[in-house]
mmCIF file of the C-alpha atoms, coordinates in Angstrom:
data_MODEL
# 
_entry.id   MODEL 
# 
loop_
_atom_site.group_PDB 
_atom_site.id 
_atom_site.type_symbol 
_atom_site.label_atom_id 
_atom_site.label_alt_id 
_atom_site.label_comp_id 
_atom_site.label_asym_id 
_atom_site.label_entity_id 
_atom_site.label_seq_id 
_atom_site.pdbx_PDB_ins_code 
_atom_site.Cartn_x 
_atom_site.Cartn_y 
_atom_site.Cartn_z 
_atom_site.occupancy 
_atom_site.B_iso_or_equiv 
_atom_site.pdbx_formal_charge 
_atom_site.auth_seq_id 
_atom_site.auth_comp_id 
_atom_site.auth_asym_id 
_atom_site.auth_atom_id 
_atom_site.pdbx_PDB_model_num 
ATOM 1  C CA . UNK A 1 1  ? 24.468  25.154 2.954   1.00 0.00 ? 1  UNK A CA 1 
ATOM 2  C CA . UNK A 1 2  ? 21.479  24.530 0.756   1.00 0.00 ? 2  UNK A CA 1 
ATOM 3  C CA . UNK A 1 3  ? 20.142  21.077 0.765   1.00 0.00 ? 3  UNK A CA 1 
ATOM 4  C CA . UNK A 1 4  ? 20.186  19.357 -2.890  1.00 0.00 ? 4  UNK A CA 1 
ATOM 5  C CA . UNK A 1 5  ? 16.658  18.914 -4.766  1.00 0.00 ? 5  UNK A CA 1 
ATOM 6  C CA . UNK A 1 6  ? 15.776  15.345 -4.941  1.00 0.00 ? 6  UNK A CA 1 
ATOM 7  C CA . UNK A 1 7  ? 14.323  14.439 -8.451  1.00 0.00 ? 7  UNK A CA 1 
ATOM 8  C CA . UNK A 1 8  ? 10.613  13.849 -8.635  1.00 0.00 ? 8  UNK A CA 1 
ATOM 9  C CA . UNK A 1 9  ? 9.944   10.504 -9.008  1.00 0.00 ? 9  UNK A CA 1 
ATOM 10 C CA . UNK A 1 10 ? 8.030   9.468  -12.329 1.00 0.00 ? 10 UNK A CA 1 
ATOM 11 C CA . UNK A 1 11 ? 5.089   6.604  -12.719 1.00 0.00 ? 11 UNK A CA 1 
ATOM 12 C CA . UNK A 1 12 ? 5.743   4.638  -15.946 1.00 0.00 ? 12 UNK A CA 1 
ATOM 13 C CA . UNK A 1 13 ? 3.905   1.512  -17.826 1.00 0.00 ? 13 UNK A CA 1 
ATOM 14 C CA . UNK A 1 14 ? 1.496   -0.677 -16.291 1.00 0.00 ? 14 UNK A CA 1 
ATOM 15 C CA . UNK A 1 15 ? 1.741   1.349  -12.578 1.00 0.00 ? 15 UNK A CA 1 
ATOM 16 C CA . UNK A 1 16 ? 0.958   4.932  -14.260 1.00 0.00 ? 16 UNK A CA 1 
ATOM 17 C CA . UNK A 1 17 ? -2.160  3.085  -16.336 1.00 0.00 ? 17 UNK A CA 1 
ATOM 18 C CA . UNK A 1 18 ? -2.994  1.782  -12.954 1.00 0.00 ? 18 UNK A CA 1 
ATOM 19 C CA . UNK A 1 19 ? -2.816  4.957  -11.738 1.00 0.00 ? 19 UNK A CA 1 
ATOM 20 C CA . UNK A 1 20 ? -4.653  6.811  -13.853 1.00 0.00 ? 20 UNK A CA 1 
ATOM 21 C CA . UNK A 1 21 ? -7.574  4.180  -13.929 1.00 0.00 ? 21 UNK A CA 1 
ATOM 22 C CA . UNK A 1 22 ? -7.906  4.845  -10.254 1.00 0.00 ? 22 UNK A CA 1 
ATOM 23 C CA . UNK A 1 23 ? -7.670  8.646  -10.761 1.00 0.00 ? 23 UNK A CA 1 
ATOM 24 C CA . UNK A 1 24 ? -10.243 8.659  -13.174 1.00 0.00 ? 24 UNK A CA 1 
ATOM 25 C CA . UNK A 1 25 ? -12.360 6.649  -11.381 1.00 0.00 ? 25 UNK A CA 1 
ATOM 26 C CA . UNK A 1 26 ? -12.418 9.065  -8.135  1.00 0.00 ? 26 UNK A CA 1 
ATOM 27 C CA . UNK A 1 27 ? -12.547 12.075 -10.460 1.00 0.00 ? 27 UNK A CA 1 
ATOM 28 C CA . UNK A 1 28 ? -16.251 10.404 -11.657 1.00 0.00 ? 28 UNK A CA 1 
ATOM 29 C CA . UNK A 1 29 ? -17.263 9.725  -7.948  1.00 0.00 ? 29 UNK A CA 1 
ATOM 30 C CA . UNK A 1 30 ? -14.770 12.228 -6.048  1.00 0.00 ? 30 UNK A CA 1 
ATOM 31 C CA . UNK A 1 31 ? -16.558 11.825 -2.113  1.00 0.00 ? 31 UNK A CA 1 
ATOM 32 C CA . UNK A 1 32 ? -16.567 7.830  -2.392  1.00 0.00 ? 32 UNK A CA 1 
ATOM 33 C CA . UNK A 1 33 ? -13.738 5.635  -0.702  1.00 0.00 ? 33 UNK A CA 1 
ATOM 34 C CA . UNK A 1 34 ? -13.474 2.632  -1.163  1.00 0.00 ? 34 UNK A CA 1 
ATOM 35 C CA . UNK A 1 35 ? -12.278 0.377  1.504   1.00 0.00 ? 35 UNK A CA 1 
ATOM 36 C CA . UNK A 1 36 ? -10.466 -3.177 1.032   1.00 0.00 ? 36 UNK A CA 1 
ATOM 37 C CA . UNK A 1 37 ? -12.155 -6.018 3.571   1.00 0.00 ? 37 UNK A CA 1 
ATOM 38 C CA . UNK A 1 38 ? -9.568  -6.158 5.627   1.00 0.00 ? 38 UNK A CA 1 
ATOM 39 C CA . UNK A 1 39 ? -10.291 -2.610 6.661   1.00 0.00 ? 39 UNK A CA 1 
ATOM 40 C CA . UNK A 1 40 ? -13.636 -3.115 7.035   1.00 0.00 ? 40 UNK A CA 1 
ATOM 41 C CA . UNK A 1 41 ? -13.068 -5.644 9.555   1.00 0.00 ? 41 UNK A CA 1 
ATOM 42 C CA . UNK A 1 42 ? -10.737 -3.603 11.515  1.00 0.00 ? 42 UNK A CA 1 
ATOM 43 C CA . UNK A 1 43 ? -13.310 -1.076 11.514  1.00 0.00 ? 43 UNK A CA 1 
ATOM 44 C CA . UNK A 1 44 ? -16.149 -3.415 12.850  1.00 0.00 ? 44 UNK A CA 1 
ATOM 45 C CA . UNK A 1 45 ? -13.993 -4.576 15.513  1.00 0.00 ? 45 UNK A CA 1 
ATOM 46 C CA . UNK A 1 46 ? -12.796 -0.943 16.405  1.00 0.00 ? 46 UNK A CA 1 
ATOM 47 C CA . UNK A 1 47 ? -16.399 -0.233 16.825  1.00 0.00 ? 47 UNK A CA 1 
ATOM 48 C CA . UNK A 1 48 ? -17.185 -3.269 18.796  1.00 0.00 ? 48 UNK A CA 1 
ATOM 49 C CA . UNK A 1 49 ? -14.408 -2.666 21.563  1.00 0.00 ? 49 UNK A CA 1 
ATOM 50 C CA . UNK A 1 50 ? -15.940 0.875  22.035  1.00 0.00 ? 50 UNK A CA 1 
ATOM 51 C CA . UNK A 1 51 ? -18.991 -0.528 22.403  1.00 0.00 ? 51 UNK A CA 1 
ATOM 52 C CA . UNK A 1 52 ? -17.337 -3.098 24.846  1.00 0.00 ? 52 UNK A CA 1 
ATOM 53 C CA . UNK A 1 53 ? -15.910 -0.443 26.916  1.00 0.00 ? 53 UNK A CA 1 
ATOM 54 C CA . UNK A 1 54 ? -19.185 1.749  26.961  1.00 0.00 ? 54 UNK A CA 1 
ATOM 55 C CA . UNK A 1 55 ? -21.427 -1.113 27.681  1.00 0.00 ? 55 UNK A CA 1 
ATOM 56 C CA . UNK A 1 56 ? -19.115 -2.361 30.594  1.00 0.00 ? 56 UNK A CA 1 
ATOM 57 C CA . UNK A 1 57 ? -19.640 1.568  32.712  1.00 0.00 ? 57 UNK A CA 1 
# 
């Protein structure tokens, strides 16, 4: 039996200006991302443990 085609969903108003904003943005600097401080933090502290662990060999 074939399985039924779920319809596309569709960005409208404020989210698909949003959207676009942020498309256009990467399409002007398209190898850039851009990370929120949160992830930055869980980066540094990523990096720190490994350097925890190496240090402590």
């Amino acid at each position: 039996m074939a399985t039924p085609i779920r319809s596309i969903p569709v960005l409208e108003g404020k989210v698909a200006d949003a959207f676009l904003k942020e498309a256009r943005k990467v399409e002007r600097k398209p190898h850039t991302v851009e990370f929120s401080e949160s992830t930055r933090l869980l980066v540094r502290k990523a990096n720190n443990d490994l350097r925890n662990q190496y240090a402590a060999l």
